[in-house]
C-alpha positions as CSV (number, residue, x, y, z in Angstrom):
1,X,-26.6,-26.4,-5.3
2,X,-24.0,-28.3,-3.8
3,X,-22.3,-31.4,-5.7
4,X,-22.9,-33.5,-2.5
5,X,-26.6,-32.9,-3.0
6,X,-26.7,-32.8,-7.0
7,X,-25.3,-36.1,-6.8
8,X,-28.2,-37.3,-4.4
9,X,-30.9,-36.0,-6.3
10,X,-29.3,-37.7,-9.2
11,X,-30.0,-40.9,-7.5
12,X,-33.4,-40.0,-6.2
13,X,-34.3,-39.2,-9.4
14,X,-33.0,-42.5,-10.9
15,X,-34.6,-44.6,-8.7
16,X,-38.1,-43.5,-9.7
17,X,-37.6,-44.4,-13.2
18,X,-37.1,-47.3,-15.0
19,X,-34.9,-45.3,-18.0
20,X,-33.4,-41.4,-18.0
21,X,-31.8,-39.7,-19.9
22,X,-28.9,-37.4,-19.5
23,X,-31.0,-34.9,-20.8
24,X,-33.9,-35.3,-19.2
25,X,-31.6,-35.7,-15.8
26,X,-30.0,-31.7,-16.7
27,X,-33.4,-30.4,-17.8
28,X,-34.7,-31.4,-14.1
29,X,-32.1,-30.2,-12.2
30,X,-31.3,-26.9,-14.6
31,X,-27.3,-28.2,-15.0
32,X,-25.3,-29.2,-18.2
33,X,-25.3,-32.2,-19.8
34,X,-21.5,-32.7,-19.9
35,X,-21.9,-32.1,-16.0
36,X,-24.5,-34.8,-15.9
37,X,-22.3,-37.3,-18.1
38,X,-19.3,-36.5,-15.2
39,X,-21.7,-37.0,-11.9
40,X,-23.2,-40.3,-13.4
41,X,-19.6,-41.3,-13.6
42,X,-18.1,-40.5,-10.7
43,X,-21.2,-42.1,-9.1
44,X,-20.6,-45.5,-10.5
45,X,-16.7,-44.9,-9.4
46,X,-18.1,-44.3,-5.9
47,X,-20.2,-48.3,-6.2
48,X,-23.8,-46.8,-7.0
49,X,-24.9,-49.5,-9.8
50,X,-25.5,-47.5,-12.6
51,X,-26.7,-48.9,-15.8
52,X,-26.8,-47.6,-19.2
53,X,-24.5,-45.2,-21.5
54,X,-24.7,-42.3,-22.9
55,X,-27.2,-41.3,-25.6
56,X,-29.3,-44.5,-24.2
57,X,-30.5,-43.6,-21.3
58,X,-29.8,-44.7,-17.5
59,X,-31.0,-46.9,-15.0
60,X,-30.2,-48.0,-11.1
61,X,-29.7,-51.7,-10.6
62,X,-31.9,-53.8,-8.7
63,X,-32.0,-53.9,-5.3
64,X,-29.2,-50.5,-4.0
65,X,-31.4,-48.8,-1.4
66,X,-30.6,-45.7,0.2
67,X,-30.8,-44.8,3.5
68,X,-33.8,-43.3,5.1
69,X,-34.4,-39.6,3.6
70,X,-35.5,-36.8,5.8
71,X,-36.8,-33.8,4.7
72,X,-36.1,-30.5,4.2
73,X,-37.5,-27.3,5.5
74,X,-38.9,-26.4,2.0
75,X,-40.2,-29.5,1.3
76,X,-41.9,-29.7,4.9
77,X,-43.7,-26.5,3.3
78,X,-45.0,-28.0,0.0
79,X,-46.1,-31.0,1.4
80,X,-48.2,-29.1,4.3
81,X,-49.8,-27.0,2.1
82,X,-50.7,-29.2,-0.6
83,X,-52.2,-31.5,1.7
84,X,-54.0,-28.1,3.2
85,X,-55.5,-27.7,-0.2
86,X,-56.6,-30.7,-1.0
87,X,-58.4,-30.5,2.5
88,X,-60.4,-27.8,1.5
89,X,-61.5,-28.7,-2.4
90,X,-61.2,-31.9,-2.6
91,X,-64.2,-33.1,-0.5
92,X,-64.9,-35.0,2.7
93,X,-62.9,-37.9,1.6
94,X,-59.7,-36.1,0.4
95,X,-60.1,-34.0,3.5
96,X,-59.2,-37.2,5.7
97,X,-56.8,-38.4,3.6
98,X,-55.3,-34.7,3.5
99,X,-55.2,-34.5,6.9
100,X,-53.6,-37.8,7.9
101,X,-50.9,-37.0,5.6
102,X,-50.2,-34.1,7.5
103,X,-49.9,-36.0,10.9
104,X,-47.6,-38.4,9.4
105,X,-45.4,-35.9,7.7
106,X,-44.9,-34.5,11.5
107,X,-43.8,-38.2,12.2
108,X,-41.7,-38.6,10.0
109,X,-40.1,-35.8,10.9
110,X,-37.7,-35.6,14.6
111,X,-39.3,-34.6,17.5
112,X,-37.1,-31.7,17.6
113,X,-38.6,-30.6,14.2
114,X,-42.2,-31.5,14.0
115,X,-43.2,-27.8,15.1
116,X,-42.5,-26.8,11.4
117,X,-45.2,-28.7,10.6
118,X,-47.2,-26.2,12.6
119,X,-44.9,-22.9,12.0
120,X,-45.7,-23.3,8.1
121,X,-47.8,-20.1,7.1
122,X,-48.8,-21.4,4.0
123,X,-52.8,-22.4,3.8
124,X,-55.9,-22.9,2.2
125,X,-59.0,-21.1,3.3
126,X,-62.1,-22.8,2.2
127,X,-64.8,-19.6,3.0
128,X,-65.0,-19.2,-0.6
129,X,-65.0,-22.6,-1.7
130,X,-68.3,-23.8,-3.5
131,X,-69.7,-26.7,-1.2
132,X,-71.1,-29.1,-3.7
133,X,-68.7,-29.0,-6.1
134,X,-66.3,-30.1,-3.2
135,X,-68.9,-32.6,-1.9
136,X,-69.7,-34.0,-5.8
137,X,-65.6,-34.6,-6.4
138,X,-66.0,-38.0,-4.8
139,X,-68.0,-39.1,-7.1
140,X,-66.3,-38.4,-9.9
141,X,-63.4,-39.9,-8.7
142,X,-65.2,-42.8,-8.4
143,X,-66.7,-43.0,-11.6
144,X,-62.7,-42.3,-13.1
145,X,-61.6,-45.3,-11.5
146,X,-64.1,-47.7,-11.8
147,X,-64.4,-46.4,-16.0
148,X,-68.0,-45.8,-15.2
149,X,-70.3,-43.1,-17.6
150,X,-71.8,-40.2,-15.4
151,X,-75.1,-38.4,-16.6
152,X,-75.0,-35.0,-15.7
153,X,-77.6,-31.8,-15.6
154,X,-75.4,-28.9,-16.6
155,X,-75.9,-25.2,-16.7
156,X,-73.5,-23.3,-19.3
157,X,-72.4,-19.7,-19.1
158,X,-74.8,-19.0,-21.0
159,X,-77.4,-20.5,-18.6
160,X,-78.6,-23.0,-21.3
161,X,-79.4,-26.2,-19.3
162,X,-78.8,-29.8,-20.5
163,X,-78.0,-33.0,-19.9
164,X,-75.4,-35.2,-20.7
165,X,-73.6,-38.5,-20.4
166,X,-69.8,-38.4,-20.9
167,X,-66.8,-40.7,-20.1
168,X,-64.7,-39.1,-17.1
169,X,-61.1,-39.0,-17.8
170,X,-59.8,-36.6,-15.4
171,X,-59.9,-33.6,-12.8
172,X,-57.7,-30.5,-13.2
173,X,-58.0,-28.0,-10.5
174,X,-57.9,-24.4,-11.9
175,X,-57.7,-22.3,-8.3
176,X,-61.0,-21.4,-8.3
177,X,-62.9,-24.5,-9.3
178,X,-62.6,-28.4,-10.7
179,X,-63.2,-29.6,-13.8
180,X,-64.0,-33.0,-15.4
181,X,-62.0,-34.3,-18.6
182,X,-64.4,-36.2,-20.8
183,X,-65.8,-37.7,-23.8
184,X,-69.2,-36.3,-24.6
185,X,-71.4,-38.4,-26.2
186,X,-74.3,-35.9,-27.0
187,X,-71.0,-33.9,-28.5
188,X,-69.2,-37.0,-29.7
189,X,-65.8,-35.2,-28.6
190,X,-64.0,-33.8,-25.4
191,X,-65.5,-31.4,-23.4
192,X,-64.7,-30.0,-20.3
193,X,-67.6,-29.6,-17.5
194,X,-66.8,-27.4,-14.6
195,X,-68.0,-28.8,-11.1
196,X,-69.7,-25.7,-9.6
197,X,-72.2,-25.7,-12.9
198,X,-73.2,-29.0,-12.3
199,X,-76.6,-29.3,-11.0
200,X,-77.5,-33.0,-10.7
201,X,-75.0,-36.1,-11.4
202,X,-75.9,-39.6,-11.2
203,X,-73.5,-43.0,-11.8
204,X,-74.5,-44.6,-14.3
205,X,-73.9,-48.9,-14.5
206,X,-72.6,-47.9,-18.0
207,X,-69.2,-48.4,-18.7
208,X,-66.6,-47.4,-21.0
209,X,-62.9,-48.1,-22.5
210,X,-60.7,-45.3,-23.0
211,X,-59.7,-46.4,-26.7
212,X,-57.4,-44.7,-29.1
213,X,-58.5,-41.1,-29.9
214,X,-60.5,-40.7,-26.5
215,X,-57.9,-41.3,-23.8
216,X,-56.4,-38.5,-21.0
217,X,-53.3,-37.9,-23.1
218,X,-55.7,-37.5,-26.6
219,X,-57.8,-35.1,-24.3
220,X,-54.6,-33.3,-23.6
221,X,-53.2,-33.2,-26.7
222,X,-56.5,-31.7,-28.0
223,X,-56.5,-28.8,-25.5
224,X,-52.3,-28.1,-26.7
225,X,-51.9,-24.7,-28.3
């Protein structure tokens, strides 16, 4: 990577955060510390406000703005076909907003450049995707944001049919399928509930609060090897 770009990503990275350390700076962009400890000076020489010393952490100051970024080839690519596959499993909803991200990463682009929009063969085909698991994701991203219990009718691997209420926390995609993060009341613990097994799935007026114990990050820590 070349300094002139190190030292930009530096920035980039600082301006998305409201503390980083010079560790956590190196890990991301796979360079020493000592090396981070030099750019971060040199930066400050150059006027960028940098606040913060070393073993604390560091900060840009209020208010330095960059010029308008423009991106690169490679990222052109990721953000096309990410947006591609959120078109095809995420649902009718994600599907729009999928697909008007596309058209205003072309804008953002020059006119000279927006073909790579178009030229990227990276995609997303959605013969094999399962269509009411797709069509059922909005829904659950409902009920995730609003902190709203679902009651769901779902069939196990076993083919054992039940029905449950649970507290949605999340969605992880797995390539092949969703699944929804929750607390199980019938189980009175985390379960996970994959989206093609569910066969019915109601809103409930219920509510819930994601209190100590039964939050995303405990669900995570719970599924940690």
């Amino acid at each position: 990577m070349r300094r002139a770009d190190r030292l930009f990503r530096i920035v980039q990275y600082l301006r998305g955060r409201r503390l980083s350390t010079a560790a956590e700076i190196a890990n991301w962009l796979e360079i020493s510390v000592r090396t981070v400890y030099r750019d971060i000076r040199d930066l400050s020489v150059s006027g960028v406000p940098i606040q913060g010393a070393a073993g604390v952490g560091y900060r840009l100051g209020a208010g330095f703005e960059l010029p308008p970024i423009m991106f690169t080839i490679d990222e052109v690519e990721a953000l096309v076909a990410g947006a591609r596959i959120i078109e095809v499993w995420a649902g009718s909803d994600m599907a729009a907003h999928a697909r008007s991200a596309i058209s205003k990463i072309a804008l953002a682009l020059p006119p000279s450049r927006r073909g790579e929009v178009e030229r990227t063969r990276l995609f997303a085909p959605g013969f094999l995707v399962p269509k009411n698991a797709a069509q059922r994701l909005q829904q659950v991203r409902q009920a995730i944001a609003n902190h709203r219990k679902l009651s769901i009718t779902y069939i196990d691997s076993a083919g054992r049919v039940s029905v449950r209420k649970v507290c949605p926390l999340g969605l992880f995609f797995w390539g092949a399928t969703w699944c929804i993060a929750a607390w199980c009341e019938a189980r009175n613990g985390f379960r996970n509930f994959r989206l093609d097994r569910v066969r019915g799935m109601q809103l409930t007026s219920e509510t819930f609060e994601e209190t100590p114990g039964r939050t995303l990050a405990d669900f995570i820590t719970s599924r940690s090897p």
